[in-house]
N, C-alpha and C positions, 0 to 999 in steps of 0.2 A: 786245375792242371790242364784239363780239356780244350779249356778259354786260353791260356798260359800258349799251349803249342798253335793253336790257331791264328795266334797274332806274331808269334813267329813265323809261321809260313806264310802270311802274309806279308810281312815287313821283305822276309826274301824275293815273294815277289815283286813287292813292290821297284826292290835294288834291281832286279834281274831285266824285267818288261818295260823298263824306264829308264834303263842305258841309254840310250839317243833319243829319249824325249824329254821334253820338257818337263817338271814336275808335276804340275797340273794332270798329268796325264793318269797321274801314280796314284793321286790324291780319291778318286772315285774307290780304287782299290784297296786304299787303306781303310774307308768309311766303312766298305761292305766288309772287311774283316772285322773291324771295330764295331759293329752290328751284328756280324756273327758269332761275335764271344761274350759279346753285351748280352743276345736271347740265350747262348746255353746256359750262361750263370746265372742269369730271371730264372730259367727253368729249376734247377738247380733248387736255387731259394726256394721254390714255390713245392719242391718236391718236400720239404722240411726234414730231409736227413740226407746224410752226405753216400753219395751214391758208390758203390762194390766199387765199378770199374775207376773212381779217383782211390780209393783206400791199395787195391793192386797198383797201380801209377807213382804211388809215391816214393821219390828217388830213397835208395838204401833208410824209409823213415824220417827222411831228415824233411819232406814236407807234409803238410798235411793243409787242407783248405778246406776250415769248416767253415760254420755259417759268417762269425766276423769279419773272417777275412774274405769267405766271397764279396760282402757287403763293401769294404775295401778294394776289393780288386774292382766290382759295377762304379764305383764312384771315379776312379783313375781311367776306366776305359771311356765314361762316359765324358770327364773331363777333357781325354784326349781328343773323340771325335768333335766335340763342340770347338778346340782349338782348330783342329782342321777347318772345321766348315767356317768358321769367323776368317780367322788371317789369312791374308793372300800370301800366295805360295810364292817363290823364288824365281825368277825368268832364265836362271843358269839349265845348260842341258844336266838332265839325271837326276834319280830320286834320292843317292844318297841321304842329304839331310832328313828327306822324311823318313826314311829306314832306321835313321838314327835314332830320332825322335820316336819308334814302334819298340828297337831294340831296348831301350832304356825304361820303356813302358812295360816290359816284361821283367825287368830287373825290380820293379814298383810292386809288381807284383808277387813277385818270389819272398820280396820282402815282406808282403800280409801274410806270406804261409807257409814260411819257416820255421820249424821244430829243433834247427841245429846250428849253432855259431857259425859254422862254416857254410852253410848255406846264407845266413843274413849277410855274411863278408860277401859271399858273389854276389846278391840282392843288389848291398850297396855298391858294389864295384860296376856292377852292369848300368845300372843308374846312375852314375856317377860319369865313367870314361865317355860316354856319346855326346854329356852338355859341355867338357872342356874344347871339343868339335865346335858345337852349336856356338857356343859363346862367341868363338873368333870366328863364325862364318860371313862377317862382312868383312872380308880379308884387307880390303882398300881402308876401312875407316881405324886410324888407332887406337881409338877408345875399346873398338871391339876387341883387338889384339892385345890390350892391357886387359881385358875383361877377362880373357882364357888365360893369359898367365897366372892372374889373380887366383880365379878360381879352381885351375891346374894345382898351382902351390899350395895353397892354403889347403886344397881336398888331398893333398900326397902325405901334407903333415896330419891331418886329420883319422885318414887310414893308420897311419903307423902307430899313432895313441888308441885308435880303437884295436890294433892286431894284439901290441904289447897285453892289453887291459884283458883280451880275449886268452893269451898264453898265461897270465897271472889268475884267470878262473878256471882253468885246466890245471895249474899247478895246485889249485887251494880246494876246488873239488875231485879232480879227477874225472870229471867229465864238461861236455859242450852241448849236450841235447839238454832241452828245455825240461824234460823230466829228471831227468838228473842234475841240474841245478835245482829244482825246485826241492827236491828233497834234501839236497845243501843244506840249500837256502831256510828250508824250516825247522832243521836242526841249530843251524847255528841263531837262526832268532829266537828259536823258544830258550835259548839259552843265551839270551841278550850279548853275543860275541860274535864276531867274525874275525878269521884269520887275517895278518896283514895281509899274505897275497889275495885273499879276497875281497878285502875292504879296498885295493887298491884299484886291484882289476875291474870293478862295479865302475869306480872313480873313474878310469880310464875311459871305458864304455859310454859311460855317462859324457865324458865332455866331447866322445865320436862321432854321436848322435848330436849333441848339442849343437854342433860343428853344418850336422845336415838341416838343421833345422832354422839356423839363425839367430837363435835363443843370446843374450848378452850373458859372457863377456865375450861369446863363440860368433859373433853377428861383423865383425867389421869388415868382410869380404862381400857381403850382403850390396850396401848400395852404388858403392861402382860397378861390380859385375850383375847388376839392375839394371844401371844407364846405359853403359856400354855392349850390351848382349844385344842383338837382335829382340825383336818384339815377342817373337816366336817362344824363341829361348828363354827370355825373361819370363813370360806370361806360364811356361810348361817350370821353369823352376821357381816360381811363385804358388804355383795350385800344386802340380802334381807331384815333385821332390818331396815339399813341404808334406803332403797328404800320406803318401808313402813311408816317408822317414817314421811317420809318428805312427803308421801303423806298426812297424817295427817295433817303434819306440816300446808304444805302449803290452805288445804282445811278449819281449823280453822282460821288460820290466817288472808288472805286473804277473805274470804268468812264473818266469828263472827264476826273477827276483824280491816274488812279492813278501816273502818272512824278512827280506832285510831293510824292508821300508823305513821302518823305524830307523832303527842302529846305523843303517850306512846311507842311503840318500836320498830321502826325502825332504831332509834341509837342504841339500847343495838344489832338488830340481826348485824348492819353495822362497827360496831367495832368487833363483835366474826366473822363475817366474814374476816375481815382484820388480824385478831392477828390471824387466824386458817390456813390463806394461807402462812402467814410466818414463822411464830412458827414451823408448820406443815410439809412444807419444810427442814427448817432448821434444826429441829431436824430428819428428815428423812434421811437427809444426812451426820448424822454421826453415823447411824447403821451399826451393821454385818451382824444382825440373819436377815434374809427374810421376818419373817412375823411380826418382830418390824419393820421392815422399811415399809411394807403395811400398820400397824398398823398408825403409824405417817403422810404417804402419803394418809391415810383414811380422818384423821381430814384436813390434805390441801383439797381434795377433798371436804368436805364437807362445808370449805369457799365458794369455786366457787358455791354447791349450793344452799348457804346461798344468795346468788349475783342476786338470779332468783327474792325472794321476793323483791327488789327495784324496777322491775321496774313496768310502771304505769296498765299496761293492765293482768288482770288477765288469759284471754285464753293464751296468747303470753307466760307467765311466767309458767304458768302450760306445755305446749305445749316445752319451751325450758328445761324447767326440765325435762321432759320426757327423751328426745332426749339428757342429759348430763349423768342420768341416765342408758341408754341404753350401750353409749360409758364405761361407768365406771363399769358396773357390766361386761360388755362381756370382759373386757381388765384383769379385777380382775379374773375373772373364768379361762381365761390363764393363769396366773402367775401360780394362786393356782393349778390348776389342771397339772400342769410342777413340782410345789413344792409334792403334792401329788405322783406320780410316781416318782423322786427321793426317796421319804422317802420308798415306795414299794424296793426302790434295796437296803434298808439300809443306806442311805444319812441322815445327818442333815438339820434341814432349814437354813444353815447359807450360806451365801452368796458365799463362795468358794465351797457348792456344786454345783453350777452351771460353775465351772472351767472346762471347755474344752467343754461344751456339742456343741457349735457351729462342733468340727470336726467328729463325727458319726450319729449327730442329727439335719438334714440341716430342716429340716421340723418345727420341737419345736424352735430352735432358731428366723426362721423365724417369727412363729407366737408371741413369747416372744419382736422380735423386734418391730413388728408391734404394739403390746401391749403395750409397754413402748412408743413408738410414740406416741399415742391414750393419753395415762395417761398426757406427758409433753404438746401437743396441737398441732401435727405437720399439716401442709396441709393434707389433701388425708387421712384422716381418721376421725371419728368421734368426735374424741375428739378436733379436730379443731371447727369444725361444731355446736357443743354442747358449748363451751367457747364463741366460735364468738358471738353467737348468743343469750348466756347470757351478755357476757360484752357490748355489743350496746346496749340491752333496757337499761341498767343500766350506759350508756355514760352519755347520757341524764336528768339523775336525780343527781349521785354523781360520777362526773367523777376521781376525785382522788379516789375513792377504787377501778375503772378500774386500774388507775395506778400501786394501791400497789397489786393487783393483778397479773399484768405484772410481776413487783419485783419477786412475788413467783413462777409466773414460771419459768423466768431465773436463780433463785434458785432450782427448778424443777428439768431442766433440767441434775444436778450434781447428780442428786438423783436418775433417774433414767436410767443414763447409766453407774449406777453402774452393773445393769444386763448385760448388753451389753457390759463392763468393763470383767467383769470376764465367760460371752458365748462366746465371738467372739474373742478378743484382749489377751487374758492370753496365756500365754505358759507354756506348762506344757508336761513334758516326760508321765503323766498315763492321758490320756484324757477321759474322758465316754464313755463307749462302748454303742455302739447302744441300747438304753434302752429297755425295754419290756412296748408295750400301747398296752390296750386293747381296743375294736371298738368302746364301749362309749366313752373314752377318745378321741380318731381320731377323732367321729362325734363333741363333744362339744369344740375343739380348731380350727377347721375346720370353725365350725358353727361361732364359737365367732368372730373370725379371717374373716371371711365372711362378717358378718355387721360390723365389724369396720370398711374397705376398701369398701363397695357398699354404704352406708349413707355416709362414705367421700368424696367417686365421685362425687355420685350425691345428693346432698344436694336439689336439686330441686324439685329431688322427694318427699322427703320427706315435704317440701313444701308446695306440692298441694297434698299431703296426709291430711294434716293436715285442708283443708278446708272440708273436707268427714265431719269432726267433729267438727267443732271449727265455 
């Protein structure tokens, strides 16, 4: 909560001291509040119990931010400052957009530490109204202005099936806090039934969420409001939406809803998980443009971590999401922040801009490689460690969507050395000349590129980190 208001006073100032300048100006002041909510909830963590002064703070009960969700909320702050420091800022006067981009990061966060339906609805709403902004903030280009419609429309329908699905678990429990669903929820599964309005309302829920997350058959808004967004805005509703939603996801789910896993939808998430890893893939693999093919490799992604809710132990599941999470935003923020600096020298995002960059640019390559490694599931990096360690809780319960999960990676794997396909292997007489990165950009592929190879080594650690809190 502490974190939560501090980046709100920061995002105002930001709006406020950045009326007549340029945004650059604004940009130092979002870092140092983004720093300053990043060390209170280090702190926080490190104290190992949730401290008086957030227990008094929390709005009429309806939040609460214990250890998972500060864990969650460190991971979106830190994701945001690394977006700042990587992509160059906007040359229009005023900080709006980045105020934008703070506001909606606090809605990311209300969402990890929510106790009440009506708090997750403003979670998602505050997260939600800032990126149909961002989307069309290259107002001259069309594609960006079909982007915000896109994603405007499609998030208006989205809300009104998550409001409906939220009024039909009020009429079938009689409550909307997470304790009073859960007690629901465990009477009517130990008695293998749910009401229709409850079985419908879950339904409803289920495909609101689905909607924020990109999951199939909820995903076709996904890659043209990819292409057409701003890099900014693509790269923040690629990591942070995504990172956010599923903290929600899984804190309703698992927590209001976990007695009705069985009876009511753990086949609807175990099938959009299986048709999202392959679909996902598939249609990944036979892009050009760079950020249709992220776009596509989003919703694969987002099967694997549809794959955390099966299995039986909710710390484990929270604990491995985290840790898949981690691998997928830091792999993502490479790509994008390599896509971002080509378009800085006048490049396209299509995939033959990245022809030749392996022979002046051994460093970006490197980490690009590394990145695509992490994304398919190689050893010695994260995204091994993060898959491993979803697909074995999830052996145990349905071992066939381990399988079709396997499928999608070795599908994966064509998808994503398409990068490494046209960085390292092309031949070409005009190669990329040594590009121009600036020290944000060095630090956040550096950084990124960092913890995907150290949580790949040593997966141990991370291990016996996770008993500090779990």
């Amino acid at each position: 909560m502490i974190a939560l208001i501090i980046i709100f006073v920061g995002a105002l100032l930001c709006l406020y001291l950045g009326i007549k300048k340029q945004e650059s100006f604004s940009i130092p002041i979002a870092l140092f509040t983004l720093a300053a909510a990043m060390s209170v909830t280090v702190i926080q963590l490190l104290s190992k119990e949730v401290w008086p002064v957030e227990i008094k703070m929390r709005a009429g009960g309806m939040m609460l931010f214990d250890f998972s969700s500060q864990l969650f909320s460190l991971l979106l702050m830190l994701s945001l400052f690394l977006i700042l420091l990587s992509l160059k800022p906007v040359k229009t006067m005023g900080a709006d957009l980045l105020g934008l981009l703070m506001f909606s990061l606090c809605g990311g966060i209300l969402l990890s530490g929510f106790t009440h339906l009506v708090m997750m609805f403003l979670g998602i709403e505050i997260l939600s109204i800032p990126l149909y902004v961002l989307a069309g903030a290259n107002k001259k280009y069309a594609s960006s202005n079909e982007a915000a419609i896109k994603y405007f429309l499609m998030g208006a329908f989205s809300t009104a099936i998550l409001l409906m699905g939220c009024a039909f678990i009020y009429g079938g429990t009689g409550s909307l806090d997470l304790e009073g669903l859960n007690k629901a929820s465990y009477m009517m599964g130990h008695m293998n039934l749910a009401t229709p309005l409850v079985f419908s309302g879950v339904l409803l829920i289920l495909v609101g969420l689905l909607f924020k997350v990109a999951a199939i058959p909820f995903h076709f808004w996904s890659p043209d409001v990819y292409e057409g967004s701003p890099n900014r805005a693509t790269v923040f509703m690629a990591t942070i939406v995504k990172a956010a939603a599923f903290a929600g996801f899984i804190r309703l789910f698992a927590v209001g809803f976990g007695e009705l896993k069985e009876p009511v939808w753990m086949n609807a998430v175990i099938v959009s998980s299986a048709i999202s890893i392959i679909l996902g893939n598939a249609a990944a693999s036979m892009q050009t443009n760079a950020k249709r093919l992220l776009a596509y490799s989003g919703i694969a992604q987002t099967g694997y971590m549809l794959i955390a809710f099966v299995g039986v132990d909710f710390s484990d599941n929270v604990w491995n999401l985290l840790i898949y999470l981690t691998g997928y935003i830091s792999a993502t923020l490479v790509v994008f922040t390599i896509i971002d600096i080509l378009d800085s020298e006048g490049k396209t995002s299509d995939l033959k801009a990245f022809e030749g960059l392996g022979v002046n640019n051994k460093g970006l390559t490197f980490a690009l490689i590394v990145a695509m490694f992490s994304m398919i599931g190689i050893p010695l990096t994260i995204g091994f460690v993060g898959k491993y360690a979803i697909l074995t809780a999830a052996f145990y319960v349905k071992p066939w969507l381990v399988v079709a999960a396997l499928v999608g990676s070795a599908i994966g794997i064509g998808v994503y050395f398409n990068f490494f396909k046209y960085a390292v292997m092309s031949r070409t007489d005009n190669p990329l000349p040594k590009l121009n990165t600036t020290a944000g950009q060095k630090i956040t592929i550096a950084f990124c590129t960092l913890v995907i190879l150290l949580i790949g080594a040593m997966p141990m650690v991370i291990a016996n980190f996770k008993e500090l809190f779990f």
